[in-house]
C-alpha positions as CSV (number, residue, x, y, z in Angstrom):
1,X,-11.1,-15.3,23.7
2,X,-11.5,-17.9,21.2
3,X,-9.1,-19.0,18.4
4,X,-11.1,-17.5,16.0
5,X,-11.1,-14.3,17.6
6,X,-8.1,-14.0,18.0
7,X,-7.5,-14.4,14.1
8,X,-9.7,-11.6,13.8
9,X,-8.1,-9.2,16.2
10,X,-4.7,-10.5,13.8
11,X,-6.1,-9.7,10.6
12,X,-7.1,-6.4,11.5
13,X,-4.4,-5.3,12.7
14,X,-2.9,-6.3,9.9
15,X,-5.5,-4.3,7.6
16,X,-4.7,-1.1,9.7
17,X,-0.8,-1.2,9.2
18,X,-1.6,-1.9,5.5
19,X,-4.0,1.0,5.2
20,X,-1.8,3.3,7.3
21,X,1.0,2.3,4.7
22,X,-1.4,3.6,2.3
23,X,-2.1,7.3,3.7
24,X,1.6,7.0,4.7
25,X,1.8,7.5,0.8
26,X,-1.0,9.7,0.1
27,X,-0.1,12.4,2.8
28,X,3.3,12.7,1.6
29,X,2.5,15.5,-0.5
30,X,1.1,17.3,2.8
31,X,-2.2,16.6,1.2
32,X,-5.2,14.5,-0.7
33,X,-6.5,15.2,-3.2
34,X,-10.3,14.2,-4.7
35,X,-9.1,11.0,-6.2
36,X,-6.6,10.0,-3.7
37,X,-9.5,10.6,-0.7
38,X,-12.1,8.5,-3.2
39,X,-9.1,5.3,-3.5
40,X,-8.9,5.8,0.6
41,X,-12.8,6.1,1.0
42,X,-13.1,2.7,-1.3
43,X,-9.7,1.0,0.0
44,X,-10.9,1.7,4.1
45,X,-14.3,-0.4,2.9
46,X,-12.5,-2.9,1.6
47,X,-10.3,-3.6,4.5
48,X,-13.3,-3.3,6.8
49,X,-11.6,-0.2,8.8
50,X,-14.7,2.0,10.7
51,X,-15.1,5.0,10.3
52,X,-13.8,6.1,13.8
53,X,-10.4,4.2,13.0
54,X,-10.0,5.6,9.5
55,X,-10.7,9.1,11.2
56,X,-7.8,7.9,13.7
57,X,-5.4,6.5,11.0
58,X,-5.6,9.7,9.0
59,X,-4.9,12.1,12.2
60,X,-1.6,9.8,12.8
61,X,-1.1,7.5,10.2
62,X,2.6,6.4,12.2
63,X,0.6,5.0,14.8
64,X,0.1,1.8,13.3
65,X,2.8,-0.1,12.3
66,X,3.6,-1.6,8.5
67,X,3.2,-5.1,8.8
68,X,5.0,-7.0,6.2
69,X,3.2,-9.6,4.4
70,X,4.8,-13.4,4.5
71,X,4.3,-14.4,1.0
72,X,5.2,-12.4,-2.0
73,X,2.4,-12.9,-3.8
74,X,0.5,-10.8,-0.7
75,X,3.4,-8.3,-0.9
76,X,2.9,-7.6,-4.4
77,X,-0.5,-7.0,-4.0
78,X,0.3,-4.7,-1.1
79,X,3.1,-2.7,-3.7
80,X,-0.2,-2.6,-6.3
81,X,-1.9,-0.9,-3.8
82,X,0.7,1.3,-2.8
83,X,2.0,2.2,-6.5
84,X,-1.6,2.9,-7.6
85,X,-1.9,5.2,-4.4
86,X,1.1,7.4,-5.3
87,X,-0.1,7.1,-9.2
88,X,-3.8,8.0,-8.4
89,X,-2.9,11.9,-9.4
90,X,-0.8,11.1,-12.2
91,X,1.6,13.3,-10.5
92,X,4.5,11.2,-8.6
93,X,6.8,13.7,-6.5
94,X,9.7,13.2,-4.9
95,X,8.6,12.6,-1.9
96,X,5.7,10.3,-3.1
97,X,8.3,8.3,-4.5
98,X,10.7,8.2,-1.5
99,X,7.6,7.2,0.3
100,X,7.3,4.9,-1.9
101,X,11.0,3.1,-1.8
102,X,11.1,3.4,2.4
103,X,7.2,1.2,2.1
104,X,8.4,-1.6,0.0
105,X,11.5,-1.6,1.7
106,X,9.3,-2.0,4.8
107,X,7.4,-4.6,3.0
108,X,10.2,-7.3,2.4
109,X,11.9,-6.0,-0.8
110,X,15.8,-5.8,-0.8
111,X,17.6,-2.9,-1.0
112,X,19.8,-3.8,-3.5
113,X,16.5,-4.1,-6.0
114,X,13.8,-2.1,-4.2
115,X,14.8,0.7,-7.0
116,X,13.9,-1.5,-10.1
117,X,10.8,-3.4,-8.3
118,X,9.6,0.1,-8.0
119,X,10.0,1.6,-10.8
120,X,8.7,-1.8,-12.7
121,X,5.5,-1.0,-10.7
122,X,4.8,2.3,-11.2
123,X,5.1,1.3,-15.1
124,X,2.5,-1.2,-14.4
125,X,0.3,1.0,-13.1
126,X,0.8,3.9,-15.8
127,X,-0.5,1.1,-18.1
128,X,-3.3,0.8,-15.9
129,X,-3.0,-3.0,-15.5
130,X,-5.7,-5.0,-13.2
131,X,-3.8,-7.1,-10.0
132,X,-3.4,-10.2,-11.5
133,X,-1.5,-9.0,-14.8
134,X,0.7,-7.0,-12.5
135,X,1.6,-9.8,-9.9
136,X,2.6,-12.3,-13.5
137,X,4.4,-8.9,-14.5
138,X,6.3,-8.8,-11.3
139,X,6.9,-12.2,-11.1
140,X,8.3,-12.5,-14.7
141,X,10.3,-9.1,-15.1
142,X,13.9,-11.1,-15.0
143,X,12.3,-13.9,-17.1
């Protein structure tokens, strides 16, 4: 196996736990809706899952595990993700938002602030901001 392959076989691993994370989020409800299965549909492509491993992932989306990003900046992109996921219906329940907490917990994010880091996200989503004016936002919120 060459080097290259090997960081490959890394970074798709790495694409499945973040996905997972993703319909973690979306089947906490119990179900999908049209516009959370549409984000899926376009988030799978982008991550370059196949069809037979999105197929998998959604049968047993605990299979995979969340692998936590090492730099914040990826980690913030992975909460966008994640808060847009749970925002997509413009509905957050409970459990969508205990879903929520337990990923970016999982993703690096201290317990003591994982409250305040979430709700600042879900805020920047509701305003519908793009990726890069939510990173500054997260970055800056104590600023």
């Amino acid at each position: 196996m060459s080097f290259s392959d090997l960081f490959d076989s890394e970074f798709k691993l790495r694409n499945k736990g973040h996905f997972s994370a993703i319909v973690r989020v979306a089947l906490a409800d119990g179900k999908t809706n049209q516009e959370e299965k549409a984000f899926l549909d376009k988030l799978a492509s982008r991550l370059e899952i196949s069809d037979e491993e999105y197929k998998e992932i959604l049968a047993d989306p605990f299979k995979h595990p969340i692998n936590a990003p090492y730099l914040y900046s990826q980690r913030l992109e992975r909460l966008y993700d994640l808060a847009r996921m749970v925002h997509v219906d413009h509905h957050i329940g409970d459990s969508q938002e205990i879903m929520l907490r337990r990923l970016g917990l999982a993703l690096g994010f201290t317990p003591g602030n994982v409250n305040y880091i979430i709700a600042k996200a879900l805020s920047l989503v509701d305003k519908k901001v793009d990726l890069d004016t939510f990173t500054f936002e997260m970055q800056n919120m104590n600023k």
